[in-house]
VOPAGU-2260 file (C-alpha; in pm, 1 decimal, decimal comma):
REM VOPAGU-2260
SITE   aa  ch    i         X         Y         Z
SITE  UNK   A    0   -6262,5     708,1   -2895,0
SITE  UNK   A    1   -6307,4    1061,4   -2902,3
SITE  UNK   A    2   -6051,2    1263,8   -2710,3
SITE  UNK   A    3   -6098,9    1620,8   -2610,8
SITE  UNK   A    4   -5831,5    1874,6   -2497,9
SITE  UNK   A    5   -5968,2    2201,9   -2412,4
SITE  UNK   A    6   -5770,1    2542,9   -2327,9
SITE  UNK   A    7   -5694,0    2570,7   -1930,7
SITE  UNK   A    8   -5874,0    2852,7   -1783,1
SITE  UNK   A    9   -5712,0    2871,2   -1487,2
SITE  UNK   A   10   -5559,2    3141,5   -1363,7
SITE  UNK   A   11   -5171,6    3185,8   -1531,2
SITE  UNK   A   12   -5264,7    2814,2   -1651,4
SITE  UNK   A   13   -5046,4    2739,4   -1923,5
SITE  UNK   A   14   -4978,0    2366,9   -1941,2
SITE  UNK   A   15   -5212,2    2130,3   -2195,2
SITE  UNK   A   16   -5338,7    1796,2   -2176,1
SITE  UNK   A   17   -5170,3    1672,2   -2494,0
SITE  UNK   A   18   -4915,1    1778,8   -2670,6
SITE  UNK   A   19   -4917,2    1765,1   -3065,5
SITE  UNK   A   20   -4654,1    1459,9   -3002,0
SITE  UNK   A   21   -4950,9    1269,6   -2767,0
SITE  UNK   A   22   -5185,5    1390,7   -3050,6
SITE  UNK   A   23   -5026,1    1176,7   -3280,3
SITE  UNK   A   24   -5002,8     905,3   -3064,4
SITE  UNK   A   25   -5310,8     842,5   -2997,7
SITE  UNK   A   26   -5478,3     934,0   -3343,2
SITE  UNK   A   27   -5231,6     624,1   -3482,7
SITE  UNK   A   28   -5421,3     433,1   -3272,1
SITE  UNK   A   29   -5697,2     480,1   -3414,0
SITE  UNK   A   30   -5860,3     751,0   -3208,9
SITE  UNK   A   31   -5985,8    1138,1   -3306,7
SITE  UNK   A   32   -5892,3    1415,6   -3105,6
SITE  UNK   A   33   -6058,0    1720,9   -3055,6
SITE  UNK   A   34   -5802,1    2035,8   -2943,7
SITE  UNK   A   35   -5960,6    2386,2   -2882,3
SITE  UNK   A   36   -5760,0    2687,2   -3070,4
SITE  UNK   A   37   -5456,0    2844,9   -2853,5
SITE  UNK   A   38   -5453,0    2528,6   -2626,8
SITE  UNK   A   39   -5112,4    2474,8   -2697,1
SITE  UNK   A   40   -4993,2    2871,5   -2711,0
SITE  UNK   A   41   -4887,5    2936,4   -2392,9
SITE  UNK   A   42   -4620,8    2695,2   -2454,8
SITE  UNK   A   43   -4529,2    2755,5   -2794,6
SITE  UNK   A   44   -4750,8    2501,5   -2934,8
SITE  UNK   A   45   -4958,7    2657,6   -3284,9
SITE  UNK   A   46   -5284,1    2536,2   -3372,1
SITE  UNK   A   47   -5094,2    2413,6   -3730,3
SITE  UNK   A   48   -4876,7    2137,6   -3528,5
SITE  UNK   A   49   -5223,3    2003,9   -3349,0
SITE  UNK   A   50   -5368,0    1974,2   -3734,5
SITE  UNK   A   51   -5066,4    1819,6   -3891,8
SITE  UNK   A   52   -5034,4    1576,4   -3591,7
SITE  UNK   A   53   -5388,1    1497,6   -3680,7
SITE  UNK   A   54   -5609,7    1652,7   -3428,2
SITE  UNK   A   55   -5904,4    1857,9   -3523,8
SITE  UNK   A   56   -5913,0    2211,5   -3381,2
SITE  UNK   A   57   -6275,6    2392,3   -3233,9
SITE  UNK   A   58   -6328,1    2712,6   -3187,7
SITE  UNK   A   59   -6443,4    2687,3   -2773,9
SITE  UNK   A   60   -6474,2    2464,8   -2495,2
SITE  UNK   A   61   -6842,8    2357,7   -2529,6
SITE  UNK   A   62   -6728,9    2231,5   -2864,6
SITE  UNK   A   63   -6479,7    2013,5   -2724,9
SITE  UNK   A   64   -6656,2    1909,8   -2430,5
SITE  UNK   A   65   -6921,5    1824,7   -2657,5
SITE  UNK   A   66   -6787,1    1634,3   -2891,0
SITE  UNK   A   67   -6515,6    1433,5   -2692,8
SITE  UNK   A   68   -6605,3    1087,8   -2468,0
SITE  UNK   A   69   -6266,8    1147,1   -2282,7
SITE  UNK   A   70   -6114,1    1520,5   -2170,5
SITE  UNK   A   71   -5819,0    1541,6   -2091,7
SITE  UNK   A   72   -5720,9    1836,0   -1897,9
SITE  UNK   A   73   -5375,9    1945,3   -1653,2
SITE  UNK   A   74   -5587,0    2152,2   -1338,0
SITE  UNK   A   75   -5936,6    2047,3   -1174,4
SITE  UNK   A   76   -6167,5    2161,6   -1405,4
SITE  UNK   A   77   -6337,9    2519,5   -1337,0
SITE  UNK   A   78   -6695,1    2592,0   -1287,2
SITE  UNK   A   79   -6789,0    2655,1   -1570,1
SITE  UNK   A   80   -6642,7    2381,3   -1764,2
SITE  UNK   A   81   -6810,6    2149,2   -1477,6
SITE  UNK   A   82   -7117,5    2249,1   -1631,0
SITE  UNK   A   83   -7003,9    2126,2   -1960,4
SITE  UNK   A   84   -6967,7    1747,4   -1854,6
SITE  UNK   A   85   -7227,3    1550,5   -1934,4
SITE  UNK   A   86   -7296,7    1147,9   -1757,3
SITE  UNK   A   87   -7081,9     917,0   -1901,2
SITE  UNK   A   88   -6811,6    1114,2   -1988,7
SITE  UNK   A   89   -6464,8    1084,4   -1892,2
SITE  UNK   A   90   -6246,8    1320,1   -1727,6
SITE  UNK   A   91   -5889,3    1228,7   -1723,8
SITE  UNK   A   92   -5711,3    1543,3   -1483,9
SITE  UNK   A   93   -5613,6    1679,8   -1151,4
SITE  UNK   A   94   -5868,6    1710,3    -927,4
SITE  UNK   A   95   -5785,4    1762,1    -521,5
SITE  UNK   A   96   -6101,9    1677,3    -434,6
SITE  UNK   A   97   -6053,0    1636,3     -48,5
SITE  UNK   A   98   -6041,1    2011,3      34,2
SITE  UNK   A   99   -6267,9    2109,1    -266,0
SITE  UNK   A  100   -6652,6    1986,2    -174,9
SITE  UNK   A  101   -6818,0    2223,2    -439,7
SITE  UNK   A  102   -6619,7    2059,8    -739,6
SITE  UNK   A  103   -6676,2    1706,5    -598,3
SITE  UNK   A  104   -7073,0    1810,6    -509,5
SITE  UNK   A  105   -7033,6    1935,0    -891,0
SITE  UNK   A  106   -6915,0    1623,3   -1022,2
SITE  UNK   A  107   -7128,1    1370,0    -864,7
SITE  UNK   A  108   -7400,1    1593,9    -979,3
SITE  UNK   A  109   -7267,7    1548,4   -1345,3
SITE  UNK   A  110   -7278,8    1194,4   -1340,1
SITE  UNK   A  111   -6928,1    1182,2   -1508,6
SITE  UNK   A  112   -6649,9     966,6   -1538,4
SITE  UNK   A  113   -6367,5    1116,3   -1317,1
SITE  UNK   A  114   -6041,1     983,8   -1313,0
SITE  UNK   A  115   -5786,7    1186,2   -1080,7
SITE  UNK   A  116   -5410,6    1201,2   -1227,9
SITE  UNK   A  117   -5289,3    1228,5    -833,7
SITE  UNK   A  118   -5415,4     915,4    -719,0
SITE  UNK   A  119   -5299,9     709,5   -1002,3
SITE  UNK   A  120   -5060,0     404,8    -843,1
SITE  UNK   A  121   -4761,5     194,4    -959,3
SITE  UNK   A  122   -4699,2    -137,9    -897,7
SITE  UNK   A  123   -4393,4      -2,6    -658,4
SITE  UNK   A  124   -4655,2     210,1    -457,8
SITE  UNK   A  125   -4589,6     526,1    -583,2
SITE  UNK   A  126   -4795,0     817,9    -761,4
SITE  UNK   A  127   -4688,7     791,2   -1112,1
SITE  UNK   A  128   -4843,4    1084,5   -1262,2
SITE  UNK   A  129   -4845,7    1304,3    -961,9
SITE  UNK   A  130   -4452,3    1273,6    -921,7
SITE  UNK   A  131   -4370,9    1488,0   -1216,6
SITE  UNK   A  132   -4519,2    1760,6   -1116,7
SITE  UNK   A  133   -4366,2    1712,6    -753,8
SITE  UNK   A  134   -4051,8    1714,8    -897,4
SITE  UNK   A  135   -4148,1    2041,9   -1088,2
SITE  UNK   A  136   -4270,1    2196,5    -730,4
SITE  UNK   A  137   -3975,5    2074,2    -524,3
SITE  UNK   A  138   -3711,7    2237,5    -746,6
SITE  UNK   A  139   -3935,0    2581,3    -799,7
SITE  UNK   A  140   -3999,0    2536,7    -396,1
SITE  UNK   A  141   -3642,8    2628,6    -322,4
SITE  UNK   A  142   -3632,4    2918,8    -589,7
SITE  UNK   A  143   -3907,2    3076,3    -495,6
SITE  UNK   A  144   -3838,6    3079,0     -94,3
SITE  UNK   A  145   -3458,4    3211,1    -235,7
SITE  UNK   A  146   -3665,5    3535,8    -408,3
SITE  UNK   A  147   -3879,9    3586,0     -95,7
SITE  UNK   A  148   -3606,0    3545,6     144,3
SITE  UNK   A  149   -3496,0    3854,8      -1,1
SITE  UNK   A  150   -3572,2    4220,1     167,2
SITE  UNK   A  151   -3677,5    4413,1    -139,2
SITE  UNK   A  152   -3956,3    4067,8    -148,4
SITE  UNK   A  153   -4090,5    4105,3     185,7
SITE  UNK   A  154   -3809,5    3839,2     344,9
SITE  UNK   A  155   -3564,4    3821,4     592,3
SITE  UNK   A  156   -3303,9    3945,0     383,3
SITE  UNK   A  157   -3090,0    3628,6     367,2
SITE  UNK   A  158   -2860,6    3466,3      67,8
SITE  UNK   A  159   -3029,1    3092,5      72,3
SITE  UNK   A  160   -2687,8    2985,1      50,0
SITE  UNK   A  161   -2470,0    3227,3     266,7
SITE  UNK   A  162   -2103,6    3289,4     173,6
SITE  UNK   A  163   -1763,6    3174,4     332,4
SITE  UNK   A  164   -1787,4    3295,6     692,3
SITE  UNK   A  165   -2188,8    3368,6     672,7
SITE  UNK   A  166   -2427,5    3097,5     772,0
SITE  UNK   A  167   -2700,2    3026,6     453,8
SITE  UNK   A  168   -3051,2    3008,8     540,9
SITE  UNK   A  169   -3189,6    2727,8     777,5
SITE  UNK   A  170   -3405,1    2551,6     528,0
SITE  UNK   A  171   -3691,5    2280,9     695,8
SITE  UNK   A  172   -3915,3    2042,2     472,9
SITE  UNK   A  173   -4175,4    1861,1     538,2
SITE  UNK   A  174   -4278,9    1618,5     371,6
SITE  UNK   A  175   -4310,2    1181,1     254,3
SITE  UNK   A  176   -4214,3    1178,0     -97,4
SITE  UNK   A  177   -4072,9    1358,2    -405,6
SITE  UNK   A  178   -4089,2    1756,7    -292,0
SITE  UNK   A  179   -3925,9    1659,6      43,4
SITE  UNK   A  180   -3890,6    1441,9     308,3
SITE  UNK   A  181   -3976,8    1489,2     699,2
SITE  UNK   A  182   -4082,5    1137,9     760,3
SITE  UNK   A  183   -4193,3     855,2    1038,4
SITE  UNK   A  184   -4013,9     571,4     796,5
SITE  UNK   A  185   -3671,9     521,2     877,1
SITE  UNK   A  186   -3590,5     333,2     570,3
SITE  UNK   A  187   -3683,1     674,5     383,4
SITE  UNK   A  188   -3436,1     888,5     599,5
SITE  UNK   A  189   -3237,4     612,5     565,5
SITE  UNK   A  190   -3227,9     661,6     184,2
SITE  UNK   A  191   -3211,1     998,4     220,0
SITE  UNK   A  192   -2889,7     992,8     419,2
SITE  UNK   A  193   -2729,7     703,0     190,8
SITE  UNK   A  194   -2780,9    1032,6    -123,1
SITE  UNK   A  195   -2709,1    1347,9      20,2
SITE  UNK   A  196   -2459,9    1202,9     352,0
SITE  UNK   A  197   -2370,1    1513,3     607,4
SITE  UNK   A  198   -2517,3    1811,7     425,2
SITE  UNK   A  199   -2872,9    1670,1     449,7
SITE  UNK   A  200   -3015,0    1650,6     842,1
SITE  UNK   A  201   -3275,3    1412,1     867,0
SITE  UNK   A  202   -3502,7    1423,4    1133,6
SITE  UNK   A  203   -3773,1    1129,4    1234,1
SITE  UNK   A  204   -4181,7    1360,1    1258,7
SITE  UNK   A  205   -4247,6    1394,4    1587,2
SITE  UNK   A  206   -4448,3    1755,9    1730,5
SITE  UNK   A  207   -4139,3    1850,2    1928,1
SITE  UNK   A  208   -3914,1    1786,2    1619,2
SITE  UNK   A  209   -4149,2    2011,0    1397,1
SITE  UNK   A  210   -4197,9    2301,2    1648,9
SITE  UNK   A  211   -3822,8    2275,5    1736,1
SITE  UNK   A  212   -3674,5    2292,2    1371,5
SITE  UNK   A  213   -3960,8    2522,9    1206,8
SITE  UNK   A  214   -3960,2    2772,6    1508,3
SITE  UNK   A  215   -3586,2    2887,3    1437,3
SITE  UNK   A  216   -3583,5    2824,8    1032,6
SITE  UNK   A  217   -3593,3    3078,4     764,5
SITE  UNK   A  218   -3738,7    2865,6     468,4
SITE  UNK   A  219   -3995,5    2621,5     537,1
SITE  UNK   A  220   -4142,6    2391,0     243,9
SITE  UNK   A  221   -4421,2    2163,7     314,3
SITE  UNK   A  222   -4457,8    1859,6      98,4
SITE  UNK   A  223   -4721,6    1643,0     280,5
SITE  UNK   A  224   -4925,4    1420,3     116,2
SITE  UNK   A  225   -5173,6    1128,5     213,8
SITE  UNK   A  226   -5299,4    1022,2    -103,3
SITE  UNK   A  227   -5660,1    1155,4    -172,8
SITE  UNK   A  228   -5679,5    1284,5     133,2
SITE  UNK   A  229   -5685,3    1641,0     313,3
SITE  UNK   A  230   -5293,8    1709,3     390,0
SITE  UNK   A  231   -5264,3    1695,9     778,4
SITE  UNK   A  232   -5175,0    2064,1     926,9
SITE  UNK   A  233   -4836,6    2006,1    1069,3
SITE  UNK   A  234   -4769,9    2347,2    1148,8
SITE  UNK   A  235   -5025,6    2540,1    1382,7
SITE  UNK   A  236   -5101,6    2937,8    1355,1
SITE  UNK   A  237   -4927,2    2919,8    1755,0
SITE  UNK   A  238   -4641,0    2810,6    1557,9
SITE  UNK   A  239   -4634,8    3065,2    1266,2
SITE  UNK   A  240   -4627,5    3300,5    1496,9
SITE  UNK   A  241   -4324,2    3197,3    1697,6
SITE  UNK   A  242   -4098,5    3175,4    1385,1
SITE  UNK   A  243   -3902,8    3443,0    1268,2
SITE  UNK   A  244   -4065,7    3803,6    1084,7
SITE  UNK   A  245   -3948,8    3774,2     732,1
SITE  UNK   A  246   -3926,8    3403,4     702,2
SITE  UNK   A  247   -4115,6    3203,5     448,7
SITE  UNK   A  248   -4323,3    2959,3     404,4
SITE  UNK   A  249   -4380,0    2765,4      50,4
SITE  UNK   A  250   -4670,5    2546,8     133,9
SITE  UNK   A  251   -4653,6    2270,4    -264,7
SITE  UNK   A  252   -4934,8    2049,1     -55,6
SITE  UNK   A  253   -5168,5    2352,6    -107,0
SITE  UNK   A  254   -5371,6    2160,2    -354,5
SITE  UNK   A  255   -5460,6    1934,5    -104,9
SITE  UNK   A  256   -5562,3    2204,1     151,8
SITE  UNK   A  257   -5202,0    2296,2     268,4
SITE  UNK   A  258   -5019,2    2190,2     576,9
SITE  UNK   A  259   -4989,7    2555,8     718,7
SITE  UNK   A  260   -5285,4    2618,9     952,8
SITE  UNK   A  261   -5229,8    2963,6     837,2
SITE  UNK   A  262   -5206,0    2834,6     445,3
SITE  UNK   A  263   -5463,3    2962,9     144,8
SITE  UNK   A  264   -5485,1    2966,7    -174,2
SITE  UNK   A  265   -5298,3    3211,5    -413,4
SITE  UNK   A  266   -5236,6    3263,3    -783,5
SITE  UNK   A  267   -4950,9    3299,2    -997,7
SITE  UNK   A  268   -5091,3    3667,6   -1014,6
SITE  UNK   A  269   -5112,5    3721,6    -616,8
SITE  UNK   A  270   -4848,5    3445,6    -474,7
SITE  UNK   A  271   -4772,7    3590,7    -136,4
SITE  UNK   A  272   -4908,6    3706,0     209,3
SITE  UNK   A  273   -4815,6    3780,0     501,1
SITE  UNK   A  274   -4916,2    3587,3     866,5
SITE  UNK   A  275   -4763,6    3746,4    1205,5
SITE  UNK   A  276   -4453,1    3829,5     970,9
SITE  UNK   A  277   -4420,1    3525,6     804,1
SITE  UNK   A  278   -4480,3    3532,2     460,8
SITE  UNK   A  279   -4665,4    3258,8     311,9
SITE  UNK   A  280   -4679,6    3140,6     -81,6
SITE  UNK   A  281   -4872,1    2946,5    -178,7
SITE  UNK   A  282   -4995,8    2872,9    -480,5
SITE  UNK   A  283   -5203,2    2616,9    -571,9
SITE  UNK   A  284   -5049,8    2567,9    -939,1
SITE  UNK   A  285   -4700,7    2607,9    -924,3
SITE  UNK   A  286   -4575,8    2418,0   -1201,2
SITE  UNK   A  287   -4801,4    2614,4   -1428,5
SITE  UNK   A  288   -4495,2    2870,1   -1430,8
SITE  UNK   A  289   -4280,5    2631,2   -1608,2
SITE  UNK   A  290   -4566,4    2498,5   -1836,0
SITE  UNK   A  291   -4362,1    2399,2   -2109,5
SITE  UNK   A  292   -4126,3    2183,9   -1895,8
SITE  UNK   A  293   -4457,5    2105,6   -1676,2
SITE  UNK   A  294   -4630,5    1947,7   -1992,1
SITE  UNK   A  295   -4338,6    1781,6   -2126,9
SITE  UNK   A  296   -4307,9    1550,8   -1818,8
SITE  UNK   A  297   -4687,5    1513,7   -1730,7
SITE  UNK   A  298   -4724,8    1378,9   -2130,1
SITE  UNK   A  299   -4476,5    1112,3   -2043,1
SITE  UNK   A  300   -4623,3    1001,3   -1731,5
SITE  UNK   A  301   -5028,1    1020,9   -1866,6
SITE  UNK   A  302   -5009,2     902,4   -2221,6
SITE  UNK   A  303   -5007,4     521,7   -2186,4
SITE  UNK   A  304   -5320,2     558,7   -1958,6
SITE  UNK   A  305   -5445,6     793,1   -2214,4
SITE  UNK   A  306   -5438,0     498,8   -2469,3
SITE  UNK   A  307   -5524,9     276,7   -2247,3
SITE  UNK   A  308   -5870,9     464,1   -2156,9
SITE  UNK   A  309   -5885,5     546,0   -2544,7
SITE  UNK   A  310   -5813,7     228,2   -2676,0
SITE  UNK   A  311   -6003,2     -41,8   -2446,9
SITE  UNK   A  312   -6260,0     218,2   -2331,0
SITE  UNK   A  313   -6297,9     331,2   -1928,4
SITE  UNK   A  314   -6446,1      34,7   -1796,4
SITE  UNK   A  315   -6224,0    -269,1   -1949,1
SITE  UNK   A  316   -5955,1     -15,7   -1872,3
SITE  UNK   A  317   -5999,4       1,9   -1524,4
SITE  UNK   A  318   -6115,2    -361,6   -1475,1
SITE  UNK   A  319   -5766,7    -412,0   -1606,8
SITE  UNK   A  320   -5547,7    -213,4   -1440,8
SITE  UNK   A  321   -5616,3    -175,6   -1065,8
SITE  UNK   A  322   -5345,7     103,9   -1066,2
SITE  UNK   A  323   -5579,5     326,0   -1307,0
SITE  UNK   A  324   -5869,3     224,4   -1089,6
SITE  UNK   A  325   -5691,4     368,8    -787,2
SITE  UNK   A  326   -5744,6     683,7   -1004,6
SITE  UNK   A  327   -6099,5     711,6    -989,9
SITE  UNK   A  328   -6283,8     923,9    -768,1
SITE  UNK   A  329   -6606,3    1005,6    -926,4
SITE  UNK   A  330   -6835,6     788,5   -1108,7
SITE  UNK   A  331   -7235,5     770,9   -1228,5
SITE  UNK   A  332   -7305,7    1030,9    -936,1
SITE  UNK   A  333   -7082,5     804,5    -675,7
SITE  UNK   A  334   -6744,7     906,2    -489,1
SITE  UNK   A  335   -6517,0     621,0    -527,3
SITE  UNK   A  336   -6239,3     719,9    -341,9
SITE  UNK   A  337   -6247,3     658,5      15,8
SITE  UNK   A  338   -5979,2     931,6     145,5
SITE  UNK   A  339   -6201,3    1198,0     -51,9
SITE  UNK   A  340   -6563,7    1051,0      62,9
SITE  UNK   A  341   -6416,7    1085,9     368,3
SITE  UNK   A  342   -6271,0    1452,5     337,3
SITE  UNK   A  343   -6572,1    1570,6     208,5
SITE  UNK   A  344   -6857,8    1393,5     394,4
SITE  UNK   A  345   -6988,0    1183,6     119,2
SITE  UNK   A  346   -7083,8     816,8      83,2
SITE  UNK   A  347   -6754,6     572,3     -41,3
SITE  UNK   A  348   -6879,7     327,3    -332,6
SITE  UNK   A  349   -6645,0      61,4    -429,6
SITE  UNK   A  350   -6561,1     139,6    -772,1
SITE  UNK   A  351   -6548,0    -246,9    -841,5
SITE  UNK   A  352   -6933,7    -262,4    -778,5
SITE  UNK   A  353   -6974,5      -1,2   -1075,1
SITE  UNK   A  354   -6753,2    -115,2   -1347,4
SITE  UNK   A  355   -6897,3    -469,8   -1354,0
């Protein structure tokens, strides 16, 4: 097969689809890749280690997009490469669709292949190649609020973790799975206890437990996530506006819509606002400021469902593998992911009914 890796466009975008290590990979198994010039630069990549690891290098986008059956991207792809795809062509990436209906009303129109990296399973009923990157977020999460907190930044002026005879911030997360947890399981916060013992408070979801703990914190990081789906909004504007002038708010399930009713969309370039005093960052790419680290890890979670795309071809692939299948939420014109059909208003297909 013919694998395409094109240059990400968005904003302070850094990370790549394949590394020259992947590249290598996959062209010993017999497939060509296709990587557009400076894919790789951001991260200290050159175009010379994509050509010695085999790949062959074009000079734009439309070249790749063009001559590649499977693209393999990091973010959702941008309007303008959406109008690249062509039907029948596979796009292996993030995609958020739920809170996004003009890329999924893009994609169906396509009649593309789409295959979302976030709701990708594992036999243990996890999110193999979204946890990475939650793992990225949740550790830049707590930096981040720690640089806002501070005064000259717009924050309360607090030392995240105090000193002897100062209290350190109140820190609240919300959350199910790798960023944080604020959870209705109680074998989770069960686990959770078992690892981190008295330091850690753990706190069964309830409305009175989230108004009570987020009303009086001073760093709040919200980690919800229902796979596919729109993130619920745990935290109401009402509430923002009882907490604390100068706290902050790091909202990682902003790719999914956020779980701030007071939570949009920033950049790398633009991170911050400010809500009734509360100042809110979130932005919708955060790993994207660590892209070397960022593309390290995502390689090592997405390249044996690379090959396995590349090397059996989409449909024996996901006939195969009803992990990978979980992944797909766009197909011949079709949404095939019921938590996103549902999100955005759109017919669900089973994607069973248009692989056989």
């Amino acid at each position: 097969m013919r694998i395409g890796v094109p240059k990400e466009i968005k904003v302070h975008e850094y990370r790549v689809g394949l590394t020259p290590s992947s590249v290598r990979e996959a062209t010993a198994h017999g497939n060509a890749v296709i990587v557009e010039r400076g894919a790789g630069a951001g991260i200290g990549m050159t175009d010379g280690q994509y050509a010695a690891a085999g790949a062959t290098l074009a000079a734009s986008a439309a070249e790749v997009f063009a001559a590649a059956d499977l693209i393999v991207k990091v973010k959702e792809p941008q309007p303008q490469e959406r109008q690249l795809l062509r039907p029948g062509q596979v796009l292996f990436t993030y995609l958020h669709l739920a809170p996004d209906p003009e890329q999924t009303r893009d994609l169906v129109a396509s009649g593309a292949v789409c295959i979302a990296y976030e709701t990708v399973t594992s036999a243990a009923g996890g999110l193999p190649l979204l946890a990475p990157m939650s793992e990225v977020a949740g550790r830049m999460s707590v930096q981040v609020g720690a640089y806002f907190l501070e005064k000259a930044h717009g924050g309360l002026g607090i030392l995240l973790g105090g000193v002897p005879g100062v209290d350190p911030a109140k820190v609240v997360v919300l959350g199910g799975g790798v960023v944080g947890t604020h959870d209705r399981n109680p074998e989770a916060l069960n686990r959770l206890w078992a690892q981190f013992g008295r330091p850690l408070n753990t706190v069964f979801s309830t409305r009175d437990a989230v108004e009570r703990h987020v009303a009086g914190a001073d760093l709040v990081i919200g980690g919800v996530l229902i796979p596919g789906a729109a993130a619920p909004k745990l935290v109401s504007a009402e509430l923002v506006r009882r907490m604390k002038p100068g706290a902050v708010v790091v909202d990682v399930a902003i790719d999914q819509g956020g779980c701030f009713e007071t939570s949009r969309p920033t950049t790398h370039t633009d991170p911050t606002y400010v809500v009734d005093g509360v100042v809110h960052y979130c932005v919708t790419n955060m790993p994207g400021d660590v892209p070397r680290t960022s593309t390290l890890a995502l390689n090592n979670a997405t390249m044996p469902f690379v090959l396995a795309l590349a090397d059996r071809g989409w449909q024996h692939a996901l006939l195969e593998d009803p992990h990978l299948r979980n992944g797909l939420n766009v197909c011949n014109g079709h949404v095939t992911c019921q938590p996103v059909a549902e999100a955005v208003g759109r017919q669900y297909v089973d994607p069973l009914t248009l692989l056989h």
